[in-house]
N, C-alpha and C positions, 0 to 999 in steps of 0.2 A: 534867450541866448545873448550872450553880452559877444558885441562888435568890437575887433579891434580892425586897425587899419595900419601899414607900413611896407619897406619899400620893398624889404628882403626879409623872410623868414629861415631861420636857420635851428632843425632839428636836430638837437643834437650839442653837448659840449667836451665833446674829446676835444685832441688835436685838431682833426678834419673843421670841426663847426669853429670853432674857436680860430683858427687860422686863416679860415675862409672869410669869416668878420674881420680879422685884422686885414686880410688884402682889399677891403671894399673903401670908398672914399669914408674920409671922417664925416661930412657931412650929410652922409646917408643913412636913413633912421630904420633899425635894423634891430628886428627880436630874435631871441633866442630862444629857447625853450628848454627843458629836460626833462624827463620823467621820475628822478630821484635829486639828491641833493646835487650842487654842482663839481665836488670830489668825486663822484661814482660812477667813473667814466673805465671804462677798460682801458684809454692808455695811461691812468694813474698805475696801472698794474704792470705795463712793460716794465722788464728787467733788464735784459740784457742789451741796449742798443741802438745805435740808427746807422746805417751805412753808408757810406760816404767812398765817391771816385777818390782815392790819393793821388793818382795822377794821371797823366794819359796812356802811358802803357798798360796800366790795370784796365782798362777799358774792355777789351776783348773778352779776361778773364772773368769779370763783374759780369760782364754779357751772358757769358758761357754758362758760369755757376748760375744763375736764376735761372736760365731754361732749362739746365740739367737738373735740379731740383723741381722744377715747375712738369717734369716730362715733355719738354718742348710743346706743351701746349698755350705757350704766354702767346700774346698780342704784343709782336716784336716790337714796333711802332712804339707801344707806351712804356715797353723795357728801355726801350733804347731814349725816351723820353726823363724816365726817373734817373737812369743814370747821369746821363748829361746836365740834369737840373739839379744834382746834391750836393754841390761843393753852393750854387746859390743858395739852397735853403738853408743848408749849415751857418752859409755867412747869418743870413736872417735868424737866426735861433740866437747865434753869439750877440748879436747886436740887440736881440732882446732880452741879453744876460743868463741865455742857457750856459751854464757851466762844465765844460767839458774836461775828462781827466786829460791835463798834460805831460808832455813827457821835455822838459826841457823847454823850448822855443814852439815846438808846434804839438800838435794832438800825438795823445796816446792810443794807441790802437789795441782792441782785442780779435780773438777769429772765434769761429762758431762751425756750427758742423755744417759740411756742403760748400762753405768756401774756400779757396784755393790760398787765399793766405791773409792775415789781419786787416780788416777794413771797416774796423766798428766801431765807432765812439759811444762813449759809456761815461755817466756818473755815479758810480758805487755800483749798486745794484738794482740803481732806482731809476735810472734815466726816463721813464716812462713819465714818472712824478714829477724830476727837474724838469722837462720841458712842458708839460702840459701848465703846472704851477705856473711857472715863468708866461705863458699863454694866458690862460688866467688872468694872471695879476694885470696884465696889459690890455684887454678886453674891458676889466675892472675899470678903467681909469677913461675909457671912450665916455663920453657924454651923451653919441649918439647910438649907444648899442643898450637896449635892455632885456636884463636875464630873470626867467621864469622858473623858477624852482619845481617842482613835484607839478608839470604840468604834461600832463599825458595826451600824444594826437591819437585821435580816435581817426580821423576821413579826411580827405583830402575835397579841396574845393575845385568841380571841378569848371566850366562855361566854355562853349564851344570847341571843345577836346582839347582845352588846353587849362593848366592847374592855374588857380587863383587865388592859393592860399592853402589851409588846413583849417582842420575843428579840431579841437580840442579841450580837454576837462582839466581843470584845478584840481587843488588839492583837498578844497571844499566841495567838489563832485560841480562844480557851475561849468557850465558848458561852453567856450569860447568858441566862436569865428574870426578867424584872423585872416582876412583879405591883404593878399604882397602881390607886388608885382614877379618877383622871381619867388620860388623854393627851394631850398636845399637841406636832402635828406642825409642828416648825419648821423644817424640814430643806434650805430654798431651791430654786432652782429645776431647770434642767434645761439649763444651758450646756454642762456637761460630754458632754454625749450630741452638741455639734457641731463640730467639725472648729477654725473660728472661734468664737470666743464670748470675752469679756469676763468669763465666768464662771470661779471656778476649776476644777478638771477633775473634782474629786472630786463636785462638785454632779449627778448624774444620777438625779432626780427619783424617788429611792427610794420614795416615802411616795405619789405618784402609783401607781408599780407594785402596791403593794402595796393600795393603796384599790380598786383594778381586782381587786383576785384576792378581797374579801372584799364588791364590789358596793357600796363607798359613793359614793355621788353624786358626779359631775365633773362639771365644767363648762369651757367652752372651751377646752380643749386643744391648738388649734389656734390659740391666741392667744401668738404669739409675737411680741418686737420684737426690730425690727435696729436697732441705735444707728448710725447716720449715720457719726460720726466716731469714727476708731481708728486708733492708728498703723499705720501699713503696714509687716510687715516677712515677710520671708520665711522667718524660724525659725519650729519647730515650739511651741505652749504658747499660753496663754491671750494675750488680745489687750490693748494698754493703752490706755486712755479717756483722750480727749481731751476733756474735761467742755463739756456743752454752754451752760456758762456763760462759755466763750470765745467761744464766739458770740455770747451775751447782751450779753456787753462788746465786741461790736464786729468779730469775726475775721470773716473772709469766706471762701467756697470758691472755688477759682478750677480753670478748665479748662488744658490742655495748653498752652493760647497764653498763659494768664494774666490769661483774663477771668473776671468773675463771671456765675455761670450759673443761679442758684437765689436766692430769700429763703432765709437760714441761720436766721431764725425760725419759720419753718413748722413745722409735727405732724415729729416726727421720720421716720414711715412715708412724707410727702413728700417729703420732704432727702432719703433713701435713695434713694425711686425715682427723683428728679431724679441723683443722684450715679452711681448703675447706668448710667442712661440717657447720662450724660454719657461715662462708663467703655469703654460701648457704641460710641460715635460717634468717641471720641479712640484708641481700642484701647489703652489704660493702663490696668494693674491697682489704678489708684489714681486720686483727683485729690488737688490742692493745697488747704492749708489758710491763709491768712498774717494772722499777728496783726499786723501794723504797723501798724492804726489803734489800738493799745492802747500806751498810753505803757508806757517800758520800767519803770519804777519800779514801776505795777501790774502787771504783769506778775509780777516778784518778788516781789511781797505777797501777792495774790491767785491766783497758779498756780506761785508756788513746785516745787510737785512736777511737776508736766506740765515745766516748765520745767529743773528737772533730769535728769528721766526721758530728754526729748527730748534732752537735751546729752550724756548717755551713748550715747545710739542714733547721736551725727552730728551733731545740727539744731540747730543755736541759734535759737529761735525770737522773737529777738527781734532778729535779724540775717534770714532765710531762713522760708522759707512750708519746710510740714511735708507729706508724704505720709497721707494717711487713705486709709481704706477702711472699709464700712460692716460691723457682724459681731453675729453673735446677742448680746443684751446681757438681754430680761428676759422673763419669761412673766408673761404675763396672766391666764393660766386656772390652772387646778387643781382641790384638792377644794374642793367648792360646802362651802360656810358662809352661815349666816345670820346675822343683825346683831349674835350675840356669840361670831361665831366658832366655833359647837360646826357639827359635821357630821351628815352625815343619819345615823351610827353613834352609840349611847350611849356617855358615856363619853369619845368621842374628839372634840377637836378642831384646826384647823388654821388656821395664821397666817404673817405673812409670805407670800413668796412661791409657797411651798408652797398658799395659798389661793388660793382664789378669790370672793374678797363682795360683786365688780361694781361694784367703784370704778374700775379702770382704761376697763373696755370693750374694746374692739379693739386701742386703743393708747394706752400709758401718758403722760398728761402728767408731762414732766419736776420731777425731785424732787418729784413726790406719794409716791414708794414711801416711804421713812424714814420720812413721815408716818403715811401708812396702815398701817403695820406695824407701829406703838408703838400707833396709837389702836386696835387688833383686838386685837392681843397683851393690852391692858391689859382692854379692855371681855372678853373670855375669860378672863381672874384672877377679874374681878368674878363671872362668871354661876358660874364655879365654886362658888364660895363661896357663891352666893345658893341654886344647886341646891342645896347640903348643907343649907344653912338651912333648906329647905322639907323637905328628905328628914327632918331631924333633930325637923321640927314634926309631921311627918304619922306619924312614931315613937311623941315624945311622947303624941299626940293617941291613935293607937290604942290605946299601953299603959293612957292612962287611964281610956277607953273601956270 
């Protein structure tokens, strides 16, 4: 088994992994890892957004809307955390040349379903892609961060109940040891483990499996959402999102006859069971989607890629309503974390969708993830380094002693 050695290991290169390396010092020697190529992250897939306070009176309302979508089951503390922290992380995304749509002198805003009124910045329809790229190419340029392509963690290391790294297999099947002093599990969620899902396939909730065999804390597991809208198709592979910021702007659901049947702004977990329900009653594997209240011009601007995607499937959807169906899209639960992201195991911590810090609740309000997974990913850089600091004082302090 081939040894490596470094300081911080970080599973994972979405947002969360990737963000969390950018908050750590430069000269701290730090790997990275992934299980497929380093684009095949699920936030290359967000579509519609990141959410952002616009100012202080929105404050309550931002509050309100996540636990009323979340069924007041969030971990107030870390709601009230991600809010407070998004107009910092937004500064940090711009500063890293995320491009966001303007409207004149400041952000343009779009709304989604469940919130109470526009609070979401967007790049076309790809925002997931612009910032995680942007993260990326920044990560790319450290000297002291290295990234491992098609390297899959099998086990966790562990010595004295406390984690000391990972094992891990190449892409040539060789079996690594990687001894860190920290861990962090950035590894996404758990789409690949369903038939449907929105997820890419390799995603099957490793770092969950593995948190279960060493006894660190979990939490809601059973907190899964179905994303409402997905294209309907009858080939086998991951499902493609029809971002629900086409509904924010306007698209409607419509049934077998061509009525509308549901509010398209509802908690997504409503949409669903309204969409089920409607599936049920018309015996179609599908209902209709039709953006015709959205001029054709935004349409091209702002969903660009839907609007391609859907032109290769058949649908020009700015001629013709589009087939959906609802399909696993994100997990809510995982390993329990507390407000800086370390887990109930020393050593190891978990971010992104791989956690769980009780921001969502039950059910995720839309484009809150991309947020919450930069403001945990970052606030976990930080405690890193503040643990050393105290470890480093309580050194000095003995030796002087």
């Amino acid at each position: 088994m081939k040894a490596m050695t470094t300081q911080t290991v970080i599973v994972g290169t979405g947002v969360s992994g990737l963000f969390c390396a950018l908050n750590l010092p430069r000269n701290r020697r730090i790997l990275m890892i992934t299980k497929s190529d380093l684009e095949s992250s699920d936030s290359f897939l967000a579509q519609g957004g990141i959410c952002m306070l616009r100012d202080d009176a929105d404050y309550s309302a931002y509050f309100e809307d996540t636990l009323k979508a979340g069924h007041y089951e969030n971990r107030r503390e870390s709601v009230d955390i991600m809010i407070r922290s998004s107009r910092e992380i937004i500064a940090d995304l711009v500063a890293l040349g995320v491009d966001f749509e303007r409207d004149g002198d400041g952000f343009a805003y779009t709304r989604e379903g469940a919130h109470s009124r526009p609070r979401i910045l967007f790049h076309e329809d790809i925002t997931g892609k612009e910032i995680t790229s942007k993260l990326l190419a920044a990560v790319k340029k450290r000297k002291n961060i290295t990234l491992l392509e098609y390297t899959t963690m099998t086990d966790l290391l562990i010595h004295n109940r406390q984690c000391s790294g990972i094992v891990a297999q190449s892409k040539a099947g060789e079996p690594l040891k990687i001894s860190a002093g920290q861990t962090v599990l950035a590894s996404g969620g758990v789409g690949g483990l369903y038939t449907h899902s929105t997820n890419f396939r390799h995603l099957t909730g490793d770092a969950i499996a593995l948190g279960k065999k060493y006894k660190v804390r979990m939490e809601h597991l059973d907190y899964v959402q179905i994303h409402p809208t997905t294209l309907y198709s009858q080939k086998d592979g991951r499902r493609f999102l029809i971002s629900e910021s086409v509904r924010g702007e306007g698209a409607v659901l419509l049934n077998r006859e061509g009525h509308r049947f549901v509010d398209e702004l509802l908690p997504r977990d409503v949409v669903t069971a309204a969409i089920r329900k409607q599936m049920q009653a018309d015996h179609t594997p599908c209902v209709w989607l039709s953006l015709a209240a959205i001029k054709k011009e935004d349409i091209l601007s702002h969903f660009p890629n839907i609007y391609k995607h859907c032109l290769e499937e058949g649908y020009d959807v700015t001629k013709e309503r589009i087939p959906v169906v609802p399909a696993q899209h994100y997990f809510m639960g995982g390993v329990w974390v507390d407000r800086d992201s370390h887990t109930s195991m020393p050593g190891l911590y978990a971010v992104g969708e791989t956690s769980c810090n009780g921001v969502h609740g039950a059910n995720r309000l839309a484009s809150n993830s991309l947020l919450e997974s930069l403001v945990f990913a970052k606030r976990a850089a930080l405690n890193i380094m503040d643990k050393e600091e105290q470890d480093d004082e309580f050194h000095n302090d003995a030796a002087v002693g």
